[in-house]
PyMOL Python script that loads the backbone (N, CA, C, O; Angstrom):
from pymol import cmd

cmd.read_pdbstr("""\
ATOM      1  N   UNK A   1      17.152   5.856   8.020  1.00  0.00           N
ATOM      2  CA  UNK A   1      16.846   5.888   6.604  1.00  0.00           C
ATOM      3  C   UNK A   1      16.736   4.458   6.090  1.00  0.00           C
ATOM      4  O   UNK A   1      17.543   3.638   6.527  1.00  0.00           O
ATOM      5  N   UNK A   2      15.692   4.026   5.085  1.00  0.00           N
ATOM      6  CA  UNK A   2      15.516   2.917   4.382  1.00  0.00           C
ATOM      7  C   UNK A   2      17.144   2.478   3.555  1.00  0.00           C
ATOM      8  O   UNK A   2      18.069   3.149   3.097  1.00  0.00           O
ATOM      9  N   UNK A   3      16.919   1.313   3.654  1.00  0.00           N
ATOM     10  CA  UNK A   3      18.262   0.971   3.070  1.00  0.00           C
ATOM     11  C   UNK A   3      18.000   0.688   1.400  1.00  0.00           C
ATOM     12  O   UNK A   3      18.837   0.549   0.508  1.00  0.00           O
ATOM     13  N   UNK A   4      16.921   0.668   1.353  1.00  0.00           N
ATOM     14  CA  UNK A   4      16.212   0.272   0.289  1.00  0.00           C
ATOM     15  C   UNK A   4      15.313   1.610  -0.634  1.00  0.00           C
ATOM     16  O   UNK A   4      15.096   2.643  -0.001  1.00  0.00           O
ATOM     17  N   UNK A   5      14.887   1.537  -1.928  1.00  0.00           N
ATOM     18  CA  UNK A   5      14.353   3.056  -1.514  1.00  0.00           C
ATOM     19  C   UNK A   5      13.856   3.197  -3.411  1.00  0.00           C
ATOM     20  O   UNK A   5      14.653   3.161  -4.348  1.00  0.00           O
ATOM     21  N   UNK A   6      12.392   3.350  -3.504  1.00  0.00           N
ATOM     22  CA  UNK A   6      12.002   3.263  -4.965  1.00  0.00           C
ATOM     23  C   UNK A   6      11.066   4.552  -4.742  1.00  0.00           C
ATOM     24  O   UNK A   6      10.186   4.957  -3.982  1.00  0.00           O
ATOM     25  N   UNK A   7      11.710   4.898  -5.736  1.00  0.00           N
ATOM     26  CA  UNK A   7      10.534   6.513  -6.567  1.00  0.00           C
ATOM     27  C   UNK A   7       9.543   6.262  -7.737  1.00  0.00           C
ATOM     28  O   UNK A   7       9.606   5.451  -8.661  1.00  0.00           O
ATOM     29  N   UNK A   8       8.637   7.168  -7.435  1.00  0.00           N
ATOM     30  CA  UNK A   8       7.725   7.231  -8.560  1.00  0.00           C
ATOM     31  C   UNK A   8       7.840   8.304  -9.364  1.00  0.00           C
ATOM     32  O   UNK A   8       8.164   9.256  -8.652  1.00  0.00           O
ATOM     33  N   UNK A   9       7.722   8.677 -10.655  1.00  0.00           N
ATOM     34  CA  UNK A   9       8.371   9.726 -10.926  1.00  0.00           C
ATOM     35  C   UNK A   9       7.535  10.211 -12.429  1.00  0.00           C
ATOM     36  O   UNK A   9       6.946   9.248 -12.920  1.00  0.00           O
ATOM     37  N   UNK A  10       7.405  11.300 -13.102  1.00  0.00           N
ATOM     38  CA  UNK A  10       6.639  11.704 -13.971  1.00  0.00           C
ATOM     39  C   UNK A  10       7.599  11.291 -14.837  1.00  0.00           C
ATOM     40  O   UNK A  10       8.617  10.984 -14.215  1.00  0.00           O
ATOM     41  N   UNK A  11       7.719  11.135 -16.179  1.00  0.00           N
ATOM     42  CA  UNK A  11       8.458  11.421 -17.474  1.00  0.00           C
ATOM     43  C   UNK A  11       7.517  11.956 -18.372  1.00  0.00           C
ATOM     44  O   UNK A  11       6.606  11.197 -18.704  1.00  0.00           O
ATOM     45  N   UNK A  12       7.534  13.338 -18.939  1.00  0.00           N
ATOM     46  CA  UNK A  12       6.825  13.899 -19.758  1.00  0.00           C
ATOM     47  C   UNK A  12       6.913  13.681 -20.683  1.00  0.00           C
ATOM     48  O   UNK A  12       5.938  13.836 -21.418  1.00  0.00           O
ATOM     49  N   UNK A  13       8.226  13.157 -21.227  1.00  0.00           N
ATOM     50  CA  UNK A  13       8.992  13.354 -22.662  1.00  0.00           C
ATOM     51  C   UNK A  13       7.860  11.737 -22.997  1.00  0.00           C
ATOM     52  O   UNK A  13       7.267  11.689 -24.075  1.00  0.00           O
ATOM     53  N   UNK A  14       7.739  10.848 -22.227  1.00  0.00           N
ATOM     54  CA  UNK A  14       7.282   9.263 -22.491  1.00  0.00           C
ATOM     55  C   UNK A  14       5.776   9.498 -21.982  1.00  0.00           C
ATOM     56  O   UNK A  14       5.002   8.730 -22.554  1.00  0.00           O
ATOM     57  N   UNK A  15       5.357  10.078 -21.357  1.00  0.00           N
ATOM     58  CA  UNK A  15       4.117  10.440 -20.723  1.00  0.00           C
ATOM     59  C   UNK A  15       3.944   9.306 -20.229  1.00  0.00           C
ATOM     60  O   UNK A  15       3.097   8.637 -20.823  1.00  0.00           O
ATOM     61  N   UNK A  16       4.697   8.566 -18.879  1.00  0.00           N
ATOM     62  CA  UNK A  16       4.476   7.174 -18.237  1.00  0.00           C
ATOM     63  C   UNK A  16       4.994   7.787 -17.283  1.00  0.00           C
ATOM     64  O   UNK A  16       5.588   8.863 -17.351  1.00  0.00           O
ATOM     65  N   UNK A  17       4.707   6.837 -15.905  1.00  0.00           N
ATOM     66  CA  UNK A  17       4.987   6.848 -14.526  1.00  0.00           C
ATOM     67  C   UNK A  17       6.123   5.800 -14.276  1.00  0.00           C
ATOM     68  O   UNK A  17       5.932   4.620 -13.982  1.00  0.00           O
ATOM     69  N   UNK A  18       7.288   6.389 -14.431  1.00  0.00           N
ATOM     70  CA  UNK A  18       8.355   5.835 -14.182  1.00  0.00           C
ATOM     71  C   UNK A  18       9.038   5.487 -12.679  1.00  0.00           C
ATOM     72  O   UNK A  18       9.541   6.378 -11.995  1.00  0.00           O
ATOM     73  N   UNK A  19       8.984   3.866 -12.190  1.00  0.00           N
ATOM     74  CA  UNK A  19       9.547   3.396 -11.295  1.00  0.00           C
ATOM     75  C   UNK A  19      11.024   3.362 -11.203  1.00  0.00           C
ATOM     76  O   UNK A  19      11.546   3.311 -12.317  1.00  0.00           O
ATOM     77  N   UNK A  20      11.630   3.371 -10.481  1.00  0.00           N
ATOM     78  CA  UNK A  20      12.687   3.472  -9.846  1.00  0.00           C
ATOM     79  C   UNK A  20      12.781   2.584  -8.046  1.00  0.00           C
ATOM     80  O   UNK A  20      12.051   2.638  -7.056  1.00  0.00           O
ATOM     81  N   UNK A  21      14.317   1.691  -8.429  1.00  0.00           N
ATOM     82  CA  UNK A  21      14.562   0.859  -6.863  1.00  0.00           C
ATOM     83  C   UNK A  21      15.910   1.763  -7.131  1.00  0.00           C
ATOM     84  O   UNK A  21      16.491   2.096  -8.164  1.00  0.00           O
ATOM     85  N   UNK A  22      16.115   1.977  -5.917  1.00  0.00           N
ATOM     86  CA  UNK A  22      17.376   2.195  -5.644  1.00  0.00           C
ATOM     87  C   UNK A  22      18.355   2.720  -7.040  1.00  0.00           C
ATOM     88  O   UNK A  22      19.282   2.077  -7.532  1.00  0.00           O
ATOM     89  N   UNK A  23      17.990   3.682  -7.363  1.00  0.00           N
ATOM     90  CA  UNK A  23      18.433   4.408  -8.345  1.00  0.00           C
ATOM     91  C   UNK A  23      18.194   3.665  -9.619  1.00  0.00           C
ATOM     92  O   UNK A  23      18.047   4.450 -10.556  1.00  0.00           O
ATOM     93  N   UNK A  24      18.117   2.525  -9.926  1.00  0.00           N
ATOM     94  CA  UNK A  24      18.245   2.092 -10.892  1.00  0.00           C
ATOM     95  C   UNK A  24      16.339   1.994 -11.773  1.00  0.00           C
ATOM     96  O   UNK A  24      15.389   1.734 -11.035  1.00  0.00           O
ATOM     97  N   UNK A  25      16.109   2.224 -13.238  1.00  0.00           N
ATOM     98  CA  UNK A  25      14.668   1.905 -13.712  1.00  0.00           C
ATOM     99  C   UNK A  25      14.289   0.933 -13.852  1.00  0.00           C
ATOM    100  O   UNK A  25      14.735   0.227 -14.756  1.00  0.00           O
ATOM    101  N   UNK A  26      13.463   0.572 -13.142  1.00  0.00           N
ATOM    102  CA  UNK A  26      12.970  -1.180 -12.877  1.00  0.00           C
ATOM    103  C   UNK A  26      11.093  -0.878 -13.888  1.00  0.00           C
ATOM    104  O   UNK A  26      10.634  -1.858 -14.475  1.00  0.00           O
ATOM    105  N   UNK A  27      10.631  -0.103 -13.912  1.00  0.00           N
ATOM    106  CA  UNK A  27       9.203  -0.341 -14.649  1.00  0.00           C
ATOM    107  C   UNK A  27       8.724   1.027 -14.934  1.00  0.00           C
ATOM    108  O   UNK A  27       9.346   2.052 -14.653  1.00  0.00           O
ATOM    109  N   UNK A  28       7.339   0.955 -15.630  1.00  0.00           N
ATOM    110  CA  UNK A  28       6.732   2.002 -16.479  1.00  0.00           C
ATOM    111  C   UNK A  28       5.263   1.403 -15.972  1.00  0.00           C
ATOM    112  O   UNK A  28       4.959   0.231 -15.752  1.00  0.00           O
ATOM    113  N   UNK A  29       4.525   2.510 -15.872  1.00  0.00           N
ATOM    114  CA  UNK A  29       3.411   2.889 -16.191  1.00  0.00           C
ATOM    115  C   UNK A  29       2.408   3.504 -16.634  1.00  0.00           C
ATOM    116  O   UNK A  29       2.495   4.490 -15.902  1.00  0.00           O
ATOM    117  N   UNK A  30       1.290   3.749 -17.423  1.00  0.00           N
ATOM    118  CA  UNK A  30       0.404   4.622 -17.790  1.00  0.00           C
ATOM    119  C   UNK A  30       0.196   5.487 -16.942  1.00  0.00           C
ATOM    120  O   UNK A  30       0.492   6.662 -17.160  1.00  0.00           O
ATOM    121  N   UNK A  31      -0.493   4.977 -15.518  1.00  0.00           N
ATOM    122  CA  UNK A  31      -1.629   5.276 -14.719  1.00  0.00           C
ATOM    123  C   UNK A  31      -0.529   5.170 -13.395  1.00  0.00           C
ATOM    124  O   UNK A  31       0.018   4.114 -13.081  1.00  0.00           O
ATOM    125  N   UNK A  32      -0.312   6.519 -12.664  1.00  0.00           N
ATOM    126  CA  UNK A  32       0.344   6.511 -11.162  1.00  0.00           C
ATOM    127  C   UNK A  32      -0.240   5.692 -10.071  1.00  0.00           C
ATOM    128  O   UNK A  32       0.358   5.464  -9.019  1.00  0.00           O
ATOM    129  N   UNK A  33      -1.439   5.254 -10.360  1.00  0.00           N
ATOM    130  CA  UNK A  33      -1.833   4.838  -9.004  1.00  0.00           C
ATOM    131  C   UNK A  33      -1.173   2.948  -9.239  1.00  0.00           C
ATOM    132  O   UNK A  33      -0.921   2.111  -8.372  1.00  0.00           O
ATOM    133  N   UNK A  34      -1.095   2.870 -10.490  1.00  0.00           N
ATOM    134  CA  UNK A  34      -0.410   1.757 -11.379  1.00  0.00           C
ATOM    135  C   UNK A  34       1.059   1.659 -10.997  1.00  0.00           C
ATOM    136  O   UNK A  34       1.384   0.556 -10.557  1.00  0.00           O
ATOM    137  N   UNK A  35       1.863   2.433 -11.061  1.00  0.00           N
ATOM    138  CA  UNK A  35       2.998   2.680 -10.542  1.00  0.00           C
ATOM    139  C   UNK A  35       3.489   2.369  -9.224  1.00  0.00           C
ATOM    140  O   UNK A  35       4.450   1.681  -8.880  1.00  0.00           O
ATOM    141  N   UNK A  36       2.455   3.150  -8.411  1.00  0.00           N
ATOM    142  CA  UNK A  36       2.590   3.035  -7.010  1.00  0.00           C
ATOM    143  C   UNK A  36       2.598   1.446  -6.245  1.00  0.00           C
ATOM    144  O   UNK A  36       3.135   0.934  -5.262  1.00  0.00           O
ATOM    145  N   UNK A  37       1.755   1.073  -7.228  1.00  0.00           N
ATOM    146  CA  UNK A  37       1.515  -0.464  -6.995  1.00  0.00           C
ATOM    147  C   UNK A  37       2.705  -1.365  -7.206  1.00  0.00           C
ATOM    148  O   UNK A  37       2.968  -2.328  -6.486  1.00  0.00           O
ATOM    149  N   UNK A  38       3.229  -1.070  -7.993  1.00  0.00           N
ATOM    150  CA  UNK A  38       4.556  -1.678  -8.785  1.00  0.00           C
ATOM    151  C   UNK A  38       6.036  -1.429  -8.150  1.00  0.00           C
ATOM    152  O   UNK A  38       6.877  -2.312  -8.320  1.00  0.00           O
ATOM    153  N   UNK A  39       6.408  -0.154  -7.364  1.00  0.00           N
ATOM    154  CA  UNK A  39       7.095  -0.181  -6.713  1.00  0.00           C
ATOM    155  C   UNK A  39       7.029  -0.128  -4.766  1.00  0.00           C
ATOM    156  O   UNK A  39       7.971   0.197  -4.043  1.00  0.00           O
ATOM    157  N   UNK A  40       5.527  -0.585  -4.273  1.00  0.00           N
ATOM    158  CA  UNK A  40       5.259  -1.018  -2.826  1.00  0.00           C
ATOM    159  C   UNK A  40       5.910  -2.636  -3.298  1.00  0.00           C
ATOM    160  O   UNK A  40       6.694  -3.240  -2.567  1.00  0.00           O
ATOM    161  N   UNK A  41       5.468  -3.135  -4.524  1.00  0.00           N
ATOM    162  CA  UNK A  41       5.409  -4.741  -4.723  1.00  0.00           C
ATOM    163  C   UNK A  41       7.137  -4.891  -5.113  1.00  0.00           C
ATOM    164  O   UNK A  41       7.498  -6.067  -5.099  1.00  0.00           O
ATOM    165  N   UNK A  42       7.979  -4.125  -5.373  1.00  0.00           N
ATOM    166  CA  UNK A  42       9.589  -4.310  -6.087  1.00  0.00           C
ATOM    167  C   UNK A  42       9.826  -4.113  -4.684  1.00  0.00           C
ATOM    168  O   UNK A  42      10.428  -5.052  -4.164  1.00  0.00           O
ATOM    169  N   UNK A  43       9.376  -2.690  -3.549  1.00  0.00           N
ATOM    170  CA  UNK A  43      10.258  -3.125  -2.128  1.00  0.00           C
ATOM    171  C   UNK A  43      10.194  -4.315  -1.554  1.00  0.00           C
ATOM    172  O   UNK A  43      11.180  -5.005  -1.296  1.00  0.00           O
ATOM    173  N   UNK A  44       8.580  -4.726  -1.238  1.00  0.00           N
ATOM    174  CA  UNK A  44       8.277  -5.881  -0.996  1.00  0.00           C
ATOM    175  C   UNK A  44       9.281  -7.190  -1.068  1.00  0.00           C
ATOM    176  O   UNK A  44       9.639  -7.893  -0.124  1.00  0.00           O
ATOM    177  N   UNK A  45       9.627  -7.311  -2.445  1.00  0.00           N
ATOM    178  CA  UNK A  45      10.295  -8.030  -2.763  1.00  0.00           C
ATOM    179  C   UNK A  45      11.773  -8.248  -2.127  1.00  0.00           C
ATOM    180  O   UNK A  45      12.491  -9.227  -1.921  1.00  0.00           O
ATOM    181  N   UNK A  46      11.885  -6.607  -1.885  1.00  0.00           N
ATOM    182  CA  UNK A  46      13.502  -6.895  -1.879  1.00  0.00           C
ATOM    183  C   UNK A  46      14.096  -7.083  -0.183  1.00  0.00           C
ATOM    184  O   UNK A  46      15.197  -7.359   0.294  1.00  0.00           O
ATOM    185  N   UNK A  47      12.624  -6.751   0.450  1.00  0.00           N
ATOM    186  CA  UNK A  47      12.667  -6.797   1.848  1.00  0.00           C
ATOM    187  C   UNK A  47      12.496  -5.705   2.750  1.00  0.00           C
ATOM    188  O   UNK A  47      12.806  -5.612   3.938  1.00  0.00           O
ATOM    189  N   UNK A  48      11.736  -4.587   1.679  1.00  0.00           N
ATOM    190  CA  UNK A  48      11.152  -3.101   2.040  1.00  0.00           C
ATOM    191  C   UNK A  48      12.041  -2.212   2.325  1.00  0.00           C
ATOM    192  O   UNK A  48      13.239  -2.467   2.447  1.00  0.00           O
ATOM    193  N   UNK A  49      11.506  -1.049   2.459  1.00  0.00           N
ATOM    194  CA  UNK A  49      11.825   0.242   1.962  1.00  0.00           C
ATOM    195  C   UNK A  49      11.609   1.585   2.240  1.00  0.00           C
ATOM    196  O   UNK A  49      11.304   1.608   3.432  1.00  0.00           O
ATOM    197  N   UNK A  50      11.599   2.530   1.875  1.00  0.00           N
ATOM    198  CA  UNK A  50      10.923   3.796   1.462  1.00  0.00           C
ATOM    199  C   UNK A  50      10.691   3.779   0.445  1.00  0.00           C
ATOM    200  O   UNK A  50      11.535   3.585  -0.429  1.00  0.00           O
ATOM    201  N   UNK A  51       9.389   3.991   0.222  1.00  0.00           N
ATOM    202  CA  UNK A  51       8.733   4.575  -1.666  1.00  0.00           C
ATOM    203  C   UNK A  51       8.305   6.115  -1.299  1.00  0.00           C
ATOM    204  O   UNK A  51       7.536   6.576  -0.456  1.00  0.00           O
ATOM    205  N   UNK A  52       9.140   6.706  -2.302  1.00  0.00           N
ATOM    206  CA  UNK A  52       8.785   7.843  -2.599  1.00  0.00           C
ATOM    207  C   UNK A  52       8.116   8.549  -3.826  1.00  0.00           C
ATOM    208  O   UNK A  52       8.664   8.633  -4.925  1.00  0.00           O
ATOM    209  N   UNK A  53       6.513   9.193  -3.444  1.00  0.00           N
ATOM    210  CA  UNK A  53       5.567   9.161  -4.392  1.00  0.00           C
ATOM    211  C   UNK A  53       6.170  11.111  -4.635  1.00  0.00           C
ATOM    212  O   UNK A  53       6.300  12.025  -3.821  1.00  0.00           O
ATOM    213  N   UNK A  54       6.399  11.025  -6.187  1.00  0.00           N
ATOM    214  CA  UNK A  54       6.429  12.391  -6.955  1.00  0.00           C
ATOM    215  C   UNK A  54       5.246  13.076  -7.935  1.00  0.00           C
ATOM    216  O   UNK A  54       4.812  12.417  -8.880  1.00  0.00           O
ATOM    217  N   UNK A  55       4.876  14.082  -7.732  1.00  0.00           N
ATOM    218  CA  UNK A  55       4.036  14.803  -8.387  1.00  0.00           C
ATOM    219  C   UNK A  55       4.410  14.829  -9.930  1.00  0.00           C
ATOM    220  O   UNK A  55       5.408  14.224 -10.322  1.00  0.00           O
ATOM    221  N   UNK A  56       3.585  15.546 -10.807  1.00  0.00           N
ATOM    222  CA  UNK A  56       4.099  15.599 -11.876  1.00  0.00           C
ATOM    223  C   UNK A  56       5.451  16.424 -12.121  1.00  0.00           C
ATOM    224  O   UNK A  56       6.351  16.347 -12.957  1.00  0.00           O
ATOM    225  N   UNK A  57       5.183  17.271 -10.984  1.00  0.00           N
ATOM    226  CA  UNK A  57       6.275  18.229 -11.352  1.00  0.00           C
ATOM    227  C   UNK A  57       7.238  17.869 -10.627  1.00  0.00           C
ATOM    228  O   UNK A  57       7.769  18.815 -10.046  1.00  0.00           O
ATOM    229  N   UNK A  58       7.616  17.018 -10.454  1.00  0.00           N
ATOM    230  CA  UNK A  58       8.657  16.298  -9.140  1.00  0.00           C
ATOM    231  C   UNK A  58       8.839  16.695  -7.788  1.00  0.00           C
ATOM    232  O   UNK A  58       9.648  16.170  -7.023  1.00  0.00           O
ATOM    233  N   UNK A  59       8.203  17.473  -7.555  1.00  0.00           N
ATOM    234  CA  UNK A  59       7.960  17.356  -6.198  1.00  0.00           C
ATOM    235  C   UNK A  59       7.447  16.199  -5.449  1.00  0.00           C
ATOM    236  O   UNK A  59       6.784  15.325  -6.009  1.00  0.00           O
ATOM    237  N   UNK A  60       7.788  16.164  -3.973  1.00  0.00           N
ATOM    238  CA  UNK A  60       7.276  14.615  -3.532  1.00  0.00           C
ATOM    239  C   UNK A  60       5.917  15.081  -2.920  1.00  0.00           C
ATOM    240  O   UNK A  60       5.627  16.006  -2.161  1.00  0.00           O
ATOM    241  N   UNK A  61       5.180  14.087  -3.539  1.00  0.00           N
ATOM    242  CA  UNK A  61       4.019  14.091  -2.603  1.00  0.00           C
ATOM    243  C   UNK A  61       3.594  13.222  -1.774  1.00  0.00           C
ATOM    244  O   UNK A  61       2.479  13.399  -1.283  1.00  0.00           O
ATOM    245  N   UNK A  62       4.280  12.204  -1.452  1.00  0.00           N
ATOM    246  CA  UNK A  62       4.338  12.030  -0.455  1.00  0.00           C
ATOM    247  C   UNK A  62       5.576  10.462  -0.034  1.00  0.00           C
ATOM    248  O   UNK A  62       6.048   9.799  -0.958  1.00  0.00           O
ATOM    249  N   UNK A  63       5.897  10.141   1.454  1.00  0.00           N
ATOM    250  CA  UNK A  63       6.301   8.686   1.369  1.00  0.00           C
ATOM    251  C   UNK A  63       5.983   7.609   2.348  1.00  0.00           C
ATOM    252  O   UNK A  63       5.218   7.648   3.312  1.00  0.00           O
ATOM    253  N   UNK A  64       6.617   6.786   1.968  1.00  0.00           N
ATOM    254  CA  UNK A  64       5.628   5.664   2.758  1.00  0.00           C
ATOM    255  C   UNK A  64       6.964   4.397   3.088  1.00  0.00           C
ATOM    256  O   UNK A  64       7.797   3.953   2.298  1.00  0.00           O
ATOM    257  N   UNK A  65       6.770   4.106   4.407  1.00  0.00           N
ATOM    258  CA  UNK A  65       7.638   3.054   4.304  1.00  0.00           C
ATOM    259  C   UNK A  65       6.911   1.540   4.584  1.00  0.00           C
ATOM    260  O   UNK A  65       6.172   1.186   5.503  1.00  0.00           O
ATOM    261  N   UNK A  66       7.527   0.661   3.188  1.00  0.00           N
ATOM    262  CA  UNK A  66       7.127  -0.784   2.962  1.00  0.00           C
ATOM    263  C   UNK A  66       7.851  -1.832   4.137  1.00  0.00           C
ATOM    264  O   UNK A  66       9.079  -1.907   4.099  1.00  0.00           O
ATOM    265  N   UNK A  67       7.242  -2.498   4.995  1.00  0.00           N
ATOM    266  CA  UNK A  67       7.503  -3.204   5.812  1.00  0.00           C
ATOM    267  C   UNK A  67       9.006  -4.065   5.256  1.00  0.00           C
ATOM    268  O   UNK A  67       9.576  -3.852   4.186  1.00  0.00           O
ATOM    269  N   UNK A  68       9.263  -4.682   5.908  1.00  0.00           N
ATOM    270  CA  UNK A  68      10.146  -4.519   7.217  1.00  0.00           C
ATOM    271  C   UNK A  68      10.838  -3.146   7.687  1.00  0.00           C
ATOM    272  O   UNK A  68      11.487  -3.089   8.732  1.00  0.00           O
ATOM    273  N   UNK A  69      10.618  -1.861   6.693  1.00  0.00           N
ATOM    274  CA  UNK A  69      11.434  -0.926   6.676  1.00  0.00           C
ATOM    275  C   UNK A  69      12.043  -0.521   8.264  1.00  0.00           C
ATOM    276  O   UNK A  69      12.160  -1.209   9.279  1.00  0.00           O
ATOM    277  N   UNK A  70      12.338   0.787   8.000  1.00  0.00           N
ATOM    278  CA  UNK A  70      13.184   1.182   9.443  1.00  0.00           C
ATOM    279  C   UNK A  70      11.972   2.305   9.991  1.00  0.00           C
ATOM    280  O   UNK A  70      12.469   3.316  10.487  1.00  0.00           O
ATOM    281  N   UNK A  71      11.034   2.281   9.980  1.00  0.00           N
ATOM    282  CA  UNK A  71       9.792   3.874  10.400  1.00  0.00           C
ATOM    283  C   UNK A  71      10.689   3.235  12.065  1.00  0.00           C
ATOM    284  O   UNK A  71      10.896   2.032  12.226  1.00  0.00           O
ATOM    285  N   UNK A  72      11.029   4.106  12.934  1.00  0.00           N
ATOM    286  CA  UNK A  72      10.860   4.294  14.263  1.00  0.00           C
ATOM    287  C   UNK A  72       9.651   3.741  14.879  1.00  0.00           C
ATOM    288  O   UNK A  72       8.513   3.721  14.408  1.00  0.00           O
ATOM    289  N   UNK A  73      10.013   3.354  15.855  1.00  0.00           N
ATOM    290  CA  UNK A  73       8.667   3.029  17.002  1.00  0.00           C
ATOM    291  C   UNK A  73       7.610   3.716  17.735  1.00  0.00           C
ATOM    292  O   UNK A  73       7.982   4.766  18.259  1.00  0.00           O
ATOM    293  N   UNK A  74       6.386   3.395  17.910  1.00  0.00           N
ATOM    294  CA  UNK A  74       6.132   4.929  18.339  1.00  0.00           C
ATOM    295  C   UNK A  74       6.556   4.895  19.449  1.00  0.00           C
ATOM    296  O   UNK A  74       6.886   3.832  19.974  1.00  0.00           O
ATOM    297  N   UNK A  75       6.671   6.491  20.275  1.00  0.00           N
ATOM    298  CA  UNK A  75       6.990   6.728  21.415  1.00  0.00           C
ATOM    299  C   UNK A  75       6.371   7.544  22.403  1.00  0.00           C
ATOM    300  O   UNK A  75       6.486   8.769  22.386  1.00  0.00           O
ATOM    301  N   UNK A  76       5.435   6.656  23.639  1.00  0.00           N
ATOM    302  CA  UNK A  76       4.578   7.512  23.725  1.00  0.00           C
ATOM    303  C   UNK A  76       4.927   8.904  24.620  1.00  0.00           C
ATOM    304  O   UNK A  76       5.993   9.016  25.225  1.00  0.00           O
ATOM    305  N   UNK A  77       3.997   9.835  24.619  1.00  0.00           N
ATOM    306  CA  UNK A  77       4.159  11.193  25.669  1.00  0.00           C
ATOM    307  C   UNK A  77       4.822  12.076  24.262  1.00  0.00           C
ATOM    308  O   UNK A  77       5.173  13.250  24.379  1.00  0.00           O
TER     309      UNK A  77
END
""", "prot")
cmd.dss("prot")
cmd.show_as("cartoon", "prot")
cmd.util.cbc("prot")
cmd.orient("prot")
């Protein structure tokens, strides 16, 4: 598991794309694809991660891990 770890997340009540590092709210956005950008660039920073991308309805749609993270190696066979 990432030691590190930022969500993207709907807020309806604000109608913005709310970032999240490691539990804590680090930024806002209009536009998700805006968002997404904003927390690859906060793991980045902190020395990478898992970003986890949420639907409107919070479900995840999908994640991604920001370099140096921990993804496994591949392994072949």
């Amino acid at each position: 598991m990432a030691a590190n770890s930022a969500h993207v997340v709907w807020v309806s009540s604000s109608s913005w794309w709310k970032v999240t590092l490691n539990g804590i709210a680090r930024d806002h956005k209009p536009v998700k694809a805006e968002a997404i950008a904003s927390g690859r660039r906060l793991l980045k920073s902190v020395g990478g991660g898992e970003l986890v991308i949420h639907n409107m309805d919070g479900s995840i749609a999908e994640k991604d891990t920001i370099a140096p993270g921990n993804d496994p190696s591949r392994i072949p066979g």
